[in-house]
GUMIZA-781827 format. One record per atom (N, C-alpha, C, CB): x, y, z; residue in three letters. Coordinates in steps of 0.1 Angstrom, whole numbers, plus 5000, padded with zeros to 4 digits. Glycine has a CB too. Example, Ala and Ser with C-alpha at 12.3 -4.5 7.8 and 13.67 -1.06 7.14 Angstrom:
<nodes>
513249435078ALA 512349555078ALA 513249675078ALA 511349555090ALA 512849785071SER 513749895071SER 512950005079SER 514149945057SER 
</nodes>
This chain:
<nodes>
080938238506UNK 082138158502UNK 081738018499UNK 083238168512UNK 082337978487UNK 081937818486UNK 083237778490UNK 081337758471UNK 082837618494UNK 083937498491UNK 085437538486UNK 083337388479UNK 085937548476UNK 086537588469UNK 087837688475UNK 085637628462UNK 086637788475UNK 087037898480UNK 087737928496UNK 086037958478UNK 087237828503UNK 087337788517UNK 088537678516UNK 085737728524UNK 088637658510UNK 089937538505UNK 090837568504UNK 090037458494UNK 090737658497UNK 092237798490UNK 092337848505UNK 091537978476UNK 091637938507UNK 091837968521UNK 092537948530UNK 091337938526UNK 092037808536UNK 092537708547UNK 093937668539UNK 091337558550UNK 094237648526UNK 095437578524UNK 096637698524UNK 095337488511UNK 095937818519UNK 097237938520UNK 097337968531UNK 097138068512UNK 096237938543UNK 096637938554UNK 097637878564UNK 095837938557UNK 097237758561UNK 098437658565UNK 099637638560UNK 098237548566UNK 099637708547UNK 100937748541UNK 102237878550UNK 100437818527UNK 101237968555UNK 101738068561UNK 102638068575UNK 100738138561UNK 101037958579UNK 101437918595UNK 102837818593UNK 099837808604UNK 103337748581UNK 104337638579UNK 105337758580UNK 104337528566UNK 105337858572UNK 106337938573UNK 107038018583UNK 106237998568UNK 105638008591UNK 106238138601UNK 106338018613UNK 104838298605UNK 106237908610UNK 106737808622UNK 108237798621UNK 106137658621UNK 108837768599UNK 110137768601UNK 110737898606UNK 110637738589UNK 110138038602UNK 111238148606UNK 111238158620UNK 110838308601UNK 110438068631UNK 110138088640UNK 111538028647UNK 108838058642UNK 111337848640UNK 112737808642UNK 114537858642UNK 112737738635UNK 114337888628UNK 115737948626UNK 116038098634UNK 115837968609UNK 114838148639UNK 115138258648UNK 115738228663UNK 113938338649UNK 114938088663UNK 115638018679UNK 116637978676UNK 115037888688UNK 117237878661UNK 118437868665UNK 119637948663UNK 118537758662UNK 119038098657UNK 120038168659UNK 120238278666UNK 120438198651UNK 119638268678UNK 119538308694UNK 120438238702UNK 118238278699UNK 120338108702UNK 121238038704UNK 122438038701UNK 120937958702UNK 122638018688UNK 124338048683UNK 124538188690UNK 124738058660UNK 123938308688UNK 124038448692UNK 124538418711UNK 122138558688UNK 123738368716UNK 123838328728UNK 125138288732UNK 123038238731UNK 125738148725UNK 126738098726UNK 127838158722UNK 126637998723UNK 128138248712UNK 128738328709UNK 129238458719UNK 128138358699UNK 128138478725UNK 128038558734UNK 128938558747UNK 126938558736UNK 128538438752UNK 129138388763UNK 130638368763UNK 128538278767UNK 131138308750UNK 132938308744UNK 132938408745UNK 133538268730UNK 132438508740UNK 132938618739UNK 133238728755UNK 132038658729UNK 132138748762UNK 132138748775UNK 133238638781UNK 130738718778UNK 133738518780UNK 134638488784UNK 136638538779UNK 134038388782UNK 135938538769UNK 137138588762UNK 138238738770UNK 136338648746UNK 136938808766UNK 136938968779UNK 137438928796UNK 134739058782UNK 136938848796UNK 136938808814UNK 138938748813UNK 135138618822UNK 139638678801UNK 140538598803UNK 141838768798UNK 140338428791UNK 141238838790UNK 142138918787UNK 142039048797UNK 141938938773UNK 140639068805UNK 140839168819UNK 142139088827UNK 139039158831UNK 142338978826UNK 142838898834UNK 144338888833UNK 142338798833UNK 144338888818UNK 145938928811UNK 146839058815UNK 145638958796UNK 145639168812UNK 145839328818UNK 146139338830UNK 144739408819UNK 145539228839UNK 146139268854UNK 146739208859UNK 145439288864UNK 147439128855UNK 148539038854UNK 150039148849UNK 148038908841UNK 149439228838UNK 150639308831UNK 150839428840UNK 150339358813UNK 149739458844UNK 149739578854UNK 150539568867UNK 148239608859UNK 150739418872UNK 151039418881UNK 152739348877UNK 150039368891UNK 153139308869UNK 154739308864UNK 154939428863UNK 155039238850UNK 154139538855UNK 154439658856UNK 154739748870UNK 153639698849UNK 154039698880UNK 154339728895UNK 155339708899UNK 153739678903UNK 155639568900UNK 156939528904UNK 158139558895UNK 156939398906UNK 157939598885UNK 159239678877UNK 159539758882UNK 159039728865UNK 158439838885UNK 158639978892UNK 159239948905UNK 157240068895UNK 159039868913UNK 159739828925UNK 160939808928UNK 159339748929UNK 161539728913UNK 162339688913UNK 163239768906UNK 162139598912UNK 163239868903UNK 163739968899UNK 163840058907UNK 163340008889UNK 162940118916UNK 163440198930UNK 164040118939UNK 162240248937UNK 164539958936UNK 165239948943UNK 167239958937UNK 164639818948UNK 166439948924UNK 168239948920UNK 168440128923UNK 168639878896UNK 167640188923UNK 168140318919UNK 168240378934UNK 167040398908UNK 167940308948UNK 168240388959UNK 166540478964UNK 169640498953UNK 165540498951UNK 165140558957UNK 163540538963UNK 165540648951UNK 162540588968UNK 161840528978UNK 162240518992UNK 161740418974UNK 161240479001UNK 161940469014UNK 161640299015UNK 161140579028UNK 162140219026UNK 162840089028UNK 160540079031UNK 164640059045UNK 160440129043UNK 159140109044UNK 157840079038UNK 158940159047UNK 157840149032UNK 156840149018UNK 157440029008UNK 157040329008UNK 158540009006UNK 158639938994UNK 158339799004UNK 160439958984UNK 158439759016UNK 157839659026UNK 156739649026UNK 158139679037UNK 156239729026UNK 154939719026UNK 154139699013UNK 154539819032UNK 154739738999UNK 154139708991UNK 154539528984UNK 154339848982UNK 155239508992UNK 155739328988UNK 155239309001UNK 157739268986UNK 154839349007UNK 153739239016UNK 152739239012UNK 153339259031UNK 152039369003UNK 151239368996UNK 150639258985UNK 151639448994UNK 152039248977UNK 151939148970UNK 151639008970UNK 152639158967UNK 152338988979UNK 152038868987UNK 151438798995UNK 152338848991UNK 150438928996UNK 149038889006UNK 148138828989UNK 148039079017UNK 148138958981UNK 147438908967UNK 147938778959UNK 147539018955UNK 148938728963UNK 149438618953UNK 148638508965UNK 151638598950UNK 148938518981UNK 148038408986UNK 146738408983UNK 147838408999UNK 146038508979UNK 144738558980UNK 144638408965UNK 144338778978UNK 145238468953UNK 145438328940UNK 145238228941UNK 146538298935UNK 146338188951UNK 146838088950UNK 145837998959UNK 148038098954UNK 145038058967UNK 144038018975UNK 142837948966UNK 143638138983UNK 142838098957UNK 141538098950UNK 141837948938UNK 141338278942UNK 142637968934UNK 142737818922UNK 142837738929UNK 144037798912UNK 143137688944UNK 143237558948UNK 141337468955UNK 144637588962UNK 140737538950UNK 139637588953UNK 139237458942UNK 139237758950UNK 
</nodes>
């Protein structure tokens, strides 16, 4: 190989290495966005599990409160499921004062 030839070389070489430094970049920074996206998103899920069990449990107490208009159930059980409740609303209310 002459001069020349070793020039070409070395320069398409460091052409390559420039490129695959930028794809190298833009792959981190869109790992990153992917990442941060990720985590909203993962949060997103964690606020609307949260929504659901929120609705689940209005839906409980509907039910409660409808075996109470209607007579039926026994007195015990429906006691016990509002102490129930109310142990989980301390359990909340604990937890956010945190």
């Amino acid at each position: 190989m002459n001069k020349d030839q070793l020039k070409a070389n070395l320069s398409s070489l460091e052409r390559k290495i420039n490129l695959l430094i930028g794809d190298y970049k833009n792959l981190k920074l869109e790992l990153n966005q992917l990442k941060n996206e990720n985590d909203e998103l993962k949060s997103l899920v964690r606020d609307k599990e949260q929504q659901i069990s929120s609705f689940q449990n209005k839906i409980k107490i509907s039910k409660i409160v409808n075996e109470i208009d209607t007579g039926e159930g026994n007195t015990s059980e429906l006691k016990r499921k509002i102490d129930d409740y109310i142990k989980e609303i301390d359990k909340c209310i604990a937890h956010l004062s945190k």
